[in-house]
C-alpha angles and dihedrals in degrees: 000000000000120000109232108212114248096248098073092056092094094040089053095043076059100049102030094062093046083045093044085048091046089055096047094054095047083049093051094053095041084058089041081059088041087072102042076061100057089046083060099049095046098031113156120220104275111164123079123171126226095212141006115240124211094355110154106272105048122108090225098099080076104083086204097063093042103096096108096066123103103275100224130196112217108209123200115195112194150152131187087342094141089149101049103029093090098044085052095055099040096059105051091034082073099048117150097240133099104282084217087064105058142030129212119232125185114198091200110176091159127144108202132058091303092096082056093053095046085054096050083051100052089045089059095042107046087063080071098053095251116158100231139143156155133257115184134178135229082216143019092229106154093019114228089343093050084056101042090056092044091053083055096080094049097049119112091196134091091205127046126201115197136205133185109231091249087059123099103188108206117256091253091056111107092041094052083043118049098041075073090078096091096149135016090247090074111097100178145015111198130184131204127272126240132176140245100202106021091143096049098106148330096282093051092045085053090049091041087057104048094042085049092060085039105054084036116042094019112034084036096045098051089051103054087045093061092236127116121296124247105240095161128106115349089028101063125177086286130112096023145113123207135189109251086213089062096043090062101037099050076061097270133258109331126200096206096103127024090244103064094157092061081048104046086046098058093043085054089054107039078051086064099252118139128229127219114210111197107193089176100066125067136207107190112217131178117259119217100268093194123066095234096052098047085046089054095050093051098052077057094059108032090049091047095055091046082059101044088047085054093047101046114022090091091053082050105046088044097048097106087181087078119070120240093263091063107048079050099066096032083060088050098056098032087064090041097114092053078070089085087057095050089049090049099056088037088061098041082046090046089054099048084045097046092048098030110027136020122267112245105241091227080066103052090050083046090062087042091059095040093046086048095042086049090048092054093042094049094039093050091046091050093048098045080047096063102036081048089059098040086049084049099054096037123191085004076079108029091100094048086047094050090050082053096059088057091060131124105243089207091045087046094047086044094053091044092050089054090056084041099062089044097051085053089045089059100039084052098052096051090049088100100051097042085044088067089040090063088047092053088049092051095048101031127063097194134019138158134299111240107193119209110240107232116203102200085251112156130177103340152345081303093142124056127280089235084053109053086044090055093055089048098051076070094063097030129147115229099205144020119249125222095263087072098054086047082054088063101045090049092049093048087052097046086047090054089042090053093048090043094052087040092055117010097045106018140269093246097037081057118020095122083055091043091056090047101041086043096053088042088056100047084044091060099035096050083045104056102030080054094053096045092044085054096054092040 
């Protein structure tokens, strides 16, 4: 072993208690997974309807005899979104629902040639006797929450059911949703999402793989725990329906942070409204396919949700009406997004102890445990994702499912722990920015809403290379910002740490620190080279 000088005792007696801190925080949030998990696992049956749509023997197929049916406003918040603004329309314009018993708005605020496509679809729609039409603004104050509560006051419904521009609800929604409103206390019926082009790339396969363990273990899990649901974030203000009642009286959409959806949702339910989370039912929605633009879609959401845990943890911590469990768990997911942060300082300490000190033994069994705990929870979401959407599309699947079954376990483990790596390559790699992005949340009330371009992309690579680059040149950043060029320095330190552990220390001495410090260096690299080759 190799003798530190004696000088380095007092700098490590600094570094190894704020690593050993770092590492206690990430564990207690990988337990704190761990029972989410086990809500999942032994979930107990929650929903119940209030009524059956459309069974054989109701009179509702009739649109004539349907007026007792729930009348529902279908919002559609969007800005700049010319690829996807048809797609949008034209889903939920065929809804299989009475026509007489929801309207169609488009909150269009946009400032390019999308206004011109909505047109062209009302026109065609209302030939159909669909009820649509479009509310623009003078303005985007407020950005999508400005014209969400500004869209309150023109909405028939008393129910309002809300989709991002890059979702495609499935034709049966609205009637295995809104049978879900069984009391007024019930603010909000969501669905879980699913994706359109999860195998389009590297970078879709890694967010495929983090929402599934989100709308699975985590949405799922807090719901089957009886404590607040997690809307930030992944869960967006899409596929979902709320009660306009709720909505008004929770105080309305507020513009005071960028994720007005997390906010809107904890004010409903301090307010003492309840939440259904349907996991069965999927609402298929397009995934960032660029680095930059999922980068930039993810400083959105982590910085919202540092300003909406600033904003409301104190309404949370002081409402004596919850119990002390679920405050608990309100206060954990509110300060999710600090995790980056956490991570972050975690990887920089491990560096200076690994190189300066020597790393107490309790906390590299500690990162054992976290990394293994993270592996089962992501390998049992994925799994109940797939066998939700099989389940979803029926007898569309039973022939994949029956090849599945076929399947090697080990070849299938094996598969799932390559995408793994990668995922954690990738989630490692953004820490930095989203670690700013927690800072400006912190500091700033207010900031802009940067809107993901989405680019019409489902399933795979099915369009032309030429094609997609020519729809992203609409969207395209000029310059690169100084994060970037934060991204290169870092993979060119985690490149020199793994050589220097390969061949300086030795590979078995070190091989837990080689995997680390190597993902961390194929993380950065791929990170950074991706977001240089998009501008250029």
């Amino acid at each position: 072993m190799i003798q530190l000088p004696q000088r380095l005792a007092p700098v490590c007696s600094i570094i190894t208690p704020f690593y050993t801190l770092a590492v206690s925080i990430t564990f207690i949030y990988a337990l704190h997974q761990a029972t989410l998990l086990l809500a999942y696992i032994f979930k107990p049956s929650k929903t119940k309807k209030l009524f059956t749509i459309f069974n054989n023997d109701n009179k509702t197929n009739n649109n004539d005899n349907s007026e007792y049916l729930p009348f529902v406003t279908v919002q559609l918040p969007m800005y700049n979104e010319r690829y996807v603004a048809g797609r949008i329309i034209d889903a939920c314009a065929n809804f299989d629902y009475p026509s007489s018993r929801y309207e169609i708005h488009v909150l269009d605020d946009s400032t390019d040639d999308t206004g011109q496509i909505v047109d062209s679809k009302i026109k065609e729609y209302k030939q159909n006797n669909i009820t649509i039409r479009r509310l623009s603004r003078k303005n985007r104050n407020g950005f999508k929450a400005g014209a969400l509560q500004n869209a309150v006051s023109y909405a028939n419904g008393h129910y309002l059911a809300i989709f991002d521009a890059d979702f495609v609800p499935k034709k049966d929604f609205l009637k295995r949703t809104m049978p879900y409103f069984v009391s007024p206390q019930i603010a909000v019926v969501q669905t879980r999402w699913e994706h359109l082009n999860a195998n389009y790339n590297i970078l879709t396969r890694a967010q495929a793989m983090a929402l599934n363990v989100h709308f699975t273990i985590e949405q799922a899990g807090r719901y089957y725990s009886n404590v607040f649901l997690q809307f930030n974030g992944t869960a967006g203000i899409h596929e979902r329906v709320w009660r306009k009642e709720a909505i008004i009286n929770a105080g309305g959409w507020k513009d005071d942070t960028i994720t007005e959806d997390l906010d809107l949702s904890y004010r409903a339910q301090l307010a003492g409204y309840k939440v259904i989370f349907l996991e069965d039912v999927d609402t298929p929605a397009e995934l960032p396919i660029s680095i930059n633009d999922f980068k930039s879609q993810q400083y959105r959401w982590s910085k919202g949700a540092a300003q909406t845990a600033r904003k409301l943890v104190g309404q949370v911590l002081c409402a004596k009406q919850l119990s002390l469990f679920v405050r608990y768990h309100a206060v954990i997911h509110l300060f999710s997004s600090f995790l980056f942060l956490i991570c972050l300082s975690q990887t920089l300490l491990l560096v200076a102890v690994e190189s300066l000190c020597t790393e107490p033994t309790i906390l590299i069994l500690t990162n054992i445990v976290n990394a293994t705990l993270l592996f089962i929870t992501s390998y049992i979401g994925n799994s109940e994702a797939k066998r939700l959407t099989a389940q979803e599309n029926g007898c569309q699947q039973q022939d994949q499912l029956n090849k599945n079954k076929n399947k090697s376990f080990l070849l299938d483990l094996f598969k799932f722990l390559f995408h793994f790596l990668l995922f954690l390559s990738l989630i490692q790699a953004i820490c930095l920015h989203n670690t700013i992005a927690v800072i400006d949340g912190l500091i700033r009330k207010k900031g802009e809403f940067n809107r993901t371009p989405k680019y019409s992309v489902e399933t795979t690579k099915c369009e032309s290379i030429k094609l997609i680059n020519n729809k992203r040149l609409h969207y395209q950043r000029k310059s690169i910002d100084w994060l970037a060029l934060a991204d290169i320095i870092l993979s060119i330190v985690f490149i020199l740490k793994t050589l220097h552990c390969i061949f300086y220390v030795g590979i078995w001495i070190k091989l837990g620190t080689i995997i680390l410090y190597s993902s961390l260096a194929v993380g950065y690299s791929v990170v950074s080279v991706a977001t240089i080759l998009e501008v250029f």
